[in-house]
N, C-alpha and C positions, 0 to 999 in steps of 0.2 A: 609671243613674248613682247611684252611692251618697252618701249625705248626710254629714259627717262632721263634728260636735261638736266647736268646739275654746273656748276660752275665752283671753281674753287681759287680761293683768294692766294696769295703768293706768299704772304708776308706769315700766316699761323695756319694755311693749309685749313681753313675753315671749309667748310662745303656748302652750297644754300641753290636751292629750286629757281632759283630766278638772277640772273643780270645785276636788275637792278639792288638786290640785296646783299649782292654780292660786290656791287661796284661801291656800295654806303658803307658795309663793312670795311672795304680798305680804306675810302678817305677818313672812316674813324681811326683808322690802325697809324695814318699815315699821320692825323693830328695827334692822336695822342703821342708818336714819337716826337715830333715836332716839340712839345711840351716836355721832353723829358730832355731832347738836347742844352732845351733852355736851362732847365732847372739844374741840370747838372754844370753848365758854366755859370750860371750867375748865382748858385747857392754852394758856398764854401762849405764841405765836409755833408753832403747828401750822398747817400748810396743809390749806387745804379736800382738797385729794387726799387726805393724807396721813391725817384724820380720819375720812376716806371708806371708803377701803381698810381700817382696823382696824374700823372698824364692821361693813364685811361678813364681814370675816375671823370677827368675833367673834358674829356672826348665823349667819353658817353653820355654826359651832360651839359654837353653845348648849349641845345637849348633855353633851359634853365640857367647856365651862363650870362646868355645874351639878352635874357626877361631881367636878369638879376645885376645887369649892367646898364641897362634904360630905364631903371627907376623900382625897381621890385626884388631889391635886395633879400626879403624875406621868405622869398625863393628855394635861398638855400639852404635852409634847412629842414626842406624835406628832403634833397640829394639823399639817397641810401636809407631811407626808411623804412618803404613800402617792400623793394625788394634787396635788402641787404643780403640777405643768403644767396639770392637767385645772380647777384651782380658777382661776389666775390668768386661763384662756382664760372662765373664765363667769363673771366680774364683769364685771358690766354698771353703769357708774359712774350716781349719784343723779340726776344733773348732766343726765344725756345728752339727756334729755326737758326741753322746753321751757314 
């Protein structure tokens, strides 16, 4: 019987094969909350969801962010196009865990 490594993140109980997959998925989880503390003190009248969802939106597109902030704004509009279905099925809301 074979032994099999998995690691699992703290914050959505996510599972993944490797460390290092597992240690990029919390600094995403950890910015995108980051992003939602904000948006919920400095936007009057935002819903916890609603703070939630742009924060990961915009964690999971750091990248794209940071091309889109050094001069390639037009960047963002492919954010959520290619995989709009596949993004919305793998948020896993901040909330969920207790």
């Amino acid at each position: 019987m074979a032994v099999v490594a998995m690691w699992k993140c703290d914050r959505d109980d996510a599972m993944f094969g490797s460390k290092k997959d597992a240690d990029a998925h919390d600094k995403m989880l950890e910015l995108a909350d980051g992003f939602r503390t904000l948006f919920e003190t400095q936007i009057e009248g935002i819903s916890e969801q609603d703070a939630e969802n742009i924060g990961l939106l915009l964690s999971m597109n750091k990248h794209v962010l940071i091309a889109a902030c050094k001069g390639n704004p037009d960047l963002l509009g492919g954010i959520g196009r290619d995989n709009e279905e596949e993004t919305a099925s793998n948020i896993t809301p901040l909330t969920a865990k207790a």
